[in-house]
N, C-alpha and C positions, 0 to 999 in steps of 0.2 A: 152286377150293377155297372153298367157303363159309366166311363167318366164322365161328365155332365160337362155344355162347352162353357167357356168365359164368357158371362154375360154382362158382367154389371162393367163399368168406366167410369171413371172421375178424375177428373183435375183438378187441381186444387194447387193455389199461391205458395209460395213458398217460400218466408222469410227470414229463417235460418243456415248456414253450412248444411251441406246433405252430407258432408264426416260425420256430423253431429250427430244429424237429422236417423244417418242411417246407424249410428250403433246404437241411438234411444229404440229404435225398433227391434232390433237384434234381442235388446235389453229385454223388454217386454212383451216380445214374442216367446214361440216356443222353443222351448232349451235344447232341443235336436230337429233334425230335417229340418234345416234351412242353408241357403247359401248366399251369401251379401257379392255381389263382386263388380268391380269397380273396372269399367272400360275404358278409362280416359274422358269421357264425356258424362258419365254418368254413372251412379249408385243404382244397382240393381239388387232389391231384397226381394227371396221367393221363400216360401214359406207352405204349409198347411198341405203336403202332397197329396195330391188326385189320383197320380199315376207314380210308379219306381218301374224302373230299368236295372237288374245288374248283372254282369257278365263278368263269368267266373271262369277258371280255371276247365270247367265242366261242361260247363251251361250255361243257359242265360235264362234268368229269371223274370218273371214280369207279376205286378202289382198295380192292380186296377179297381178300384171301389174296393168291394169285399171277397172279387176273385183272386186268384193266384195258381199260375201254373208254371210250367218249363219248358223250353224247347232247346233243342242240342244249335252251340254257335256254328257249328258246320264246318267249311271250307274257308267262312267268307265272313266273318264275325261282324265288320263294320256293315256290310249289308244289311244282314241281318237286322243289326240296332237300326239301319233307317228304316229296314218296313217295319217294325214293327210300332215306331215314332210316327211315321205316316199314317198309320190303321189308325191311330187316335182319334177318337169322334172331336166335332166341336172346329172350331176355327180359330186363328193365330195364336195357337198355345207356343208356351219356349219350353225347351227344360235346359235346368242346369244340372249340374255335379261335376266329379272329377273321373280322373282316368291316373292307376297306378304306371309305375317305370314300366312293369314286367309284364304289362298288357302287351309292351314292343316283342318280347319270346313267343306269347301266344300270335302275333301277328308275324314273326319271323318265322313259325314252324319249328320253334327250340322244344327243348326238354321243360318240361312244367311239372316233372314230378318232384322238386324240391320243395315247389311249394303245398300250403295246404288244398284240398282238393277243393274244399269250397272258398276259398279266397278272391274276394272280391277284385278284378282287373279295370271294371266300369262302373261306375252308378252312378245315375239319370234322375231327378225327379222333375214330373212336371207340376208347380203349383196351381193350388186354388188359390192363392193366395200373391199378386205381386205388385213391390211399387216400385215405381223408376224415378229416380230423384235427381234433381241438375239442378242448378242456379235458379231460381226463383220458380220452379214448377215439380210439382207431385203430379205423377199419372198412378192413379191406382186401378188393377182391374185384377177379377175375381168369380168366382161363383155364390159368395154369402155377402148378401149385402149388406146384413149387420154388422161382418164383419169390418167391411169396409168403410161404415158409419165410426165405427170405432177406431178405425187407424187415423181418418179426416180430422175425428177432434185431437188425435193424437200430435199431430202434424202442428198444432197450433200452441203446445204446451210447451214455455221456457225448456232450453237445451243443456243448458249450464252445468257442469256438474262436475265435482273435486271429484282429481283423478290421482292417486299417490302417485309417490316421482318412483323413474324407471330405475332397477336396479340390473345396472351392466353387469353382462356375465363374464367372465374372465376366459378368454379362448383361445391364450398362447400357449399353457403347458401340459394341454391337456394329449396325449398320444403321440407327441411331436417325433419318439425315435421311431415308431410302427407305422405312420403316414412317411416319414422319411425312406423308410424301408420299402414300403410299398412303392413309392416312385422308384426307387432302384431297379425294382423287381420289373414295373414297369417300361422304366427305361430297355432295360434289358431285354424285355420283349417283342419292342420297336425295333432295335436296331438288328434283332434277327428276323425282320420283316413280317413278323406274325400279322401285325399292323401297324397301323403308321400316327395312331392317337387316341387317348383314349381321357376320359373326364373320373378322376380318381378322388372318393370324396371320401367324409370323417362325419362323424356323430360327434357330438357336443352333448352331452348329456344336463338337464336343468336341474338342478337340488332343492328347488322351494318352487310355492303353487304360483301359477302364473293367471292374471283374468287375462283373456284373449280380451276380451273386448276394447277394454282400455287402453291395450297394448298395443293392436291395432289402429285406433286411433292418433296413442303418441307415434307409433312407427310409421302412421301415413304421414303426421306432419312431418319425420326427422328422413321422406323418403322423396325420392323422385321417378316411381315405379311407370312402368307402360302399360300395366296392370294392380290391381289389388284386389284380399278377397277375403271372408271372414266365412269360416263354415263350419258346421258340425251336421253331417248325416254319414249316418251306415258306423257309428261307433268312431271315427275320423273326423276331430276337430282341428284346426289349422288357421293360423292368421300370416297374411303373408305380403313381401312386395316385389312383384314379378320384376325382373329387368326386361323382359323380351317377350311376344309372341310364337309360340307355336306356328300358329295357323290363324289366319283372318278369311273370314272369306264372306263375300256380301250378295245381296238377292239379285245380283246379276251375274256371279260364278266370277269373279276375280278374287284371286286367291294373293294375298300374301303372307310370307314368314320373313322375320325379324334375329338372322345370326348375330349374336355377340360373342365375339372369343376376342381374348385381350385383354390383360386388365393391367390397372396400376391404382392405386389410391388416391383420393385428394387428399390434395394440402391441408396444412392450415390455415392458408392465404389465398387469394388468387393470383399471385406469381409461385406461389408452392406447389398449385394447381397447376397449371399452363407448363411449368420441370416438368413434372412428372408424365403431363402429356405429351409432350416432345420426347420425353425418353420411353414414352409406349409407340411412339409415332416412328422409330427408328429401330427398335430390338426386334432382329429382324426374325427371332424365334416366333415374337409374339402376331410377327405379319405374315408368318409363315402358316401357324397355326388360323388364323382368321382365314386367311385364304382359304387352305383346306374346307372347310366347315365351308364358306361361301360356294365352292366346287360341288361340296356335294348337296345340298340343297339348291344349287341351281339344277342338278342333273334330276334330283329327284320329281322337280318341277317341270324340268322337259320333257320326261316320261310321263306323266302325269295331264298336262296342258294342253290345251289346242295347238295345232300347230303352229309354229310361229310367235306365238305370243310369251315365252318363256324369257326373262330377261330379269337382268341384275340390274334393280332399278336407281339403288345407292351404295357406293363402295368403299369403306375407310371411312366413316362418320365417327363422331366421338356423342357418347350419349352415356351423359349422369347419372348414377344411378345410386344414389343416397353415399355411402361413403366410400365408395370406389369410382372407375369411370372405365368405358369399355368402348375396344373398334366396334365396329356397326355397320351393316349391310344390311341392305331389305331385295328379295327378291320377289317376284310376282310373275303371274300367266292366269290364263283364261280357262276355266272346266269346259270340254266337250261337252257336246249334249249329249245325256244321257249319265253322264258322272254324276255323284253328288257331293253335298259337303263332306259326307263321314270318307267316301271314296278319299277326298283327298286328307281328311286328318290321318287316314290311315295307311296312308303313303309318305306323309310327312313327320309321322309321331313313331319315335320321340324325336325331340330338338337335337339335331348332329351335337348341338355346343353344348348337351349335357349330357353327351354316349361317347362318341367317339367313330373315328374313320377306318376299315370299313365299317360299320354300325352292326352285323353281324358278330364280327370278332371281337370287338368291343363289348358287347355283351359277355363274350363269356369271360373278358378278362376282367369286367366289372365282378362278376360273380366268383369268378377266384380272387382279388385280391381285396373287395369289400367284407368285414365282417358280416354285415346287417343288412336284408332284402331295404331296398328302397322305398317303398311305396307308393306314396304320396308326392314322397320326392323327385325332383325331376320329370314326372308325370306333369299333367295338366288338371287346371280347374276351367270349366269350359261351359259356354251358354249356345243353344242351339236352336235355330226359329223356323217353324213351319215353311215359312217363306224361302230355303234355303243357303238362309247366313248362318255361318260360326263362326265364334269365335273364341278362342284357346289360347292362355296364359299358360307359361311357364312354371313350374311349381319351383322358384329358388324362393333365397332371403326369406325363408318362411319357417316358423316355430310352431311343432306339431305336437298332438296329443292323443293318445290311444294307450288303453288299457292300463291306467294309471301311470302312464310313464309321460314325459316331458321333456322335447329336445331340439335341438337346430342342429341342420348339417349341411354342408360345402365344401367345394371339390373345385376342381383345377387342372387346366389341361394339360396334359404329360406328351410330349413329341420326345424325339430321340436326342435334342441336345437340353433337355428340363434340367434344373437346379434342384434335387431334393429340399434343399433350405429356400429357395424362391418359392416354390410353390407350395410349401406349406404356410410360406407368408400371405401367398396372396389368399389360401382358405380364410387364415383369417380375417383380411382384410374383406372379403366378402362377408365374412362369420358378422362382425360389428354393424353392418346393415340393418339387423336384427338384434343381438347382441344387445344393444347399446339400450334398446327401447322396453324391454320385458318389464310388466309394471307387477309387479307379486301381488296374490292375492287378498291381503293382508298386509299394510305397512303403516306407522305414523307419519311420514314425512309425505306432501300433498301441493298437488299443482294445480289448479282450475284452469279448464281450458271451456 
């Protein structure tokens, strides 16, 4: 059965928060295969899948009405996912999903037999189901127009609702000699030029049940993300608030990414503030490190790019990002014709500021001295349009769930003159982003929002 194209559209007022607006949907939708995510501009909920994409270790899979087959990723894996997104019948469909860390091995021609052989690296769904929520306006479109009758009146029902208060997780004694150890190790690696950085992170492990969705909610209020996203498909739930872009890229082939490397905490004032960013504005480790990451995502962009058009468009910016604050660059260039957007996600993915310089070697030194494969982490959650725009968040500041377990993890860039005790400060100090907002699932104590 072919996927059937988007036919139905509605507008509809909007006279509530779309924070609100969009976790009452999440709420009363289905309990997996969806993805909510948050562009800066707007709440994007997709739901009721037509179509799944997932590229594995092996293969790639595809799920289309009631068929299902395979075909091997080849040579060229990101190709591949666009024709096969392109063959879709029907006109302006998206899909969204995510993309794990270790998709960057299968795209660097590393060793993948550590992982499991069917382990998911991509997945894609494109809904029958989606609404886009902004400031006073719902756009719903679809293929069941009942359904769609039933989200409209949804849209019109009080948003209100007692949410229990967030219980902070505690994320200073958790591993502190084994991360301090590993920056050693790491350090040491740098300075015998193995490589020259690398992004070294820790698990946090949760002990009581968390509702994502709530949590989500208070973590968008207590965030200042350049992204947000709320998801559960393919057994992979996650709530989370990006600090950066991966990849932007818009229906006329301009691409941009968004490095951040640098950090230091806010205050607890705004002169505590403005310390602290004058002494991330001068440590010249931390400008050192930024640089790096800015170098090579310009390079990756000039190989990539038209000619000519490759440029570092912002250099040294300071940009908020709920309880920390970070240098900032944004680099951009123009797609050739004949490139597409997956072509350049997959020249740009993953984000230098969450692997490390050269981004090959960094792999494997992420894989010797992390315990725990990644995932989700540092990967991306990402929305992609017929038209060809994408665009792809950073997977930090995010608390994830899979196979009854429950956690947050952050990491911190290591160069050759790191402070094993700095940098496991600033994990935390990233950790609290999220940390701070976890609403358990089950509490007495309650906040309306």
């Amino acid at each position: 059965m072919p996927v059937p194209p988007v036919t139905h559209r509605f507008e509809h007022e909007l006279g509530h928060d779309p924070l609100l607006v969009s976790a009452n949907l999440v709420r009363s939708g289905p309990p997996d295969d969806y993805v909510l995510y948050e562009d800066g501009d707007s709440w994007c909920y997709a739901c009721h899948p037509l179509a799944e994409i997932v590229l594995t270790t092996k293969a790639i899979r595809i799920r289309q009405g009631d068929r299902e087959w395979e075909t091997s990723p080849g040579d060229a894996p990101m190709e591949q996912v666009a024709a096969l997104l392109d063959g879709l019948p029907g006109h302006g469909w998206r899909a969204y999903g995510w993309a794990a860390f270790e998709l960057a091995y299968l795209l660097a021609g590393q060793d993948l037999d550590a992982l499991p052989p069917d382990e998911p690296l991509l997945r894609l769904i494109v809904p029958g189901t989606e609404v886009v929520l902004r400031e006073g306006l719902a756009v719903l479109r679809g293929t069941d127009a009942e359904v769609l009758a039933g989200l409209r009146e949804q849209l019109n029902r009080p948003v209100g609702r007692t949410i229990a208060a967030p219980r902070p997780l505690p994320v200073e004694d958790l591993d502190r000699d084994g991360y301090r150890n590993a920056v050693g190790t790491a350090v040491e690696a740098i300075r015998q030029r193995r490589l020259q950085k690398m992004i070294l992170s820790r698990v946090v492990p949760v002990d009581f049940p968390v509702d994502l969705v709530d949590t989500y909610v208070v973590g968008r209020r207590g965030n200042s993300p350049a992204r947000s996203f709320l998801l559960h498909t393919g057994g992979v739930a996650a709530a989370g608030f990006s600090p950066e872009t991966v990849v932007e890229i818009d229906a006329d082939g301009w691409v941009h990414t968004q490095p951040l490397a640098g950090t230091r905490a806010t205050g607890q004032d705004e002169r505590d503030t403005e310390r602290l960013r004058t002494d991330l504005l001068w440590d010249t480790k931390e400008l050192s490190e930024h640089a790096m990451s800015v170098k090579v995502a310009y390079d990756e962009m000039a190989a990539l790019a038209r000619s000519g058009t490759a440029a570092v468009a912002d250099f040294l910016s300071i940009k908020v990002r709920g309880s920390v604050q970070h240098l900032a660059s944004s680099v951009r260039g123009q797609l050739p014709v004949g490139t597409s957007a997956w072509d350049a996600f997959g020249a740009l993915f993953p984000a230098v500021t969450a692997c490390g310089v050269p981004k090959p070697a960094a792999y494997q030194a992420i894989r010797s001295l992390e315990s725990h494969p990644r995932g989700l982490y540092a990967g991306a959650v990402l929305r992609a349009e017929q038209g060809g725009a994408l665009d792809a968040a950073l997977v930090l500041r995010t608390v994830f769930r899979q196979g009854g377990s429950t956690w947050l993890r952050a990491g911190a860039g290591i160069v050759a003159d790191s402070d094993p005790d700095r940098e496991f400060t600033e994990t935390c100090e990233k950790l609290r982003s999220i940390a701070s907002f976890l609403v358990p699932g089950n509490a007495d104590d309650t906040t309306t929002f």
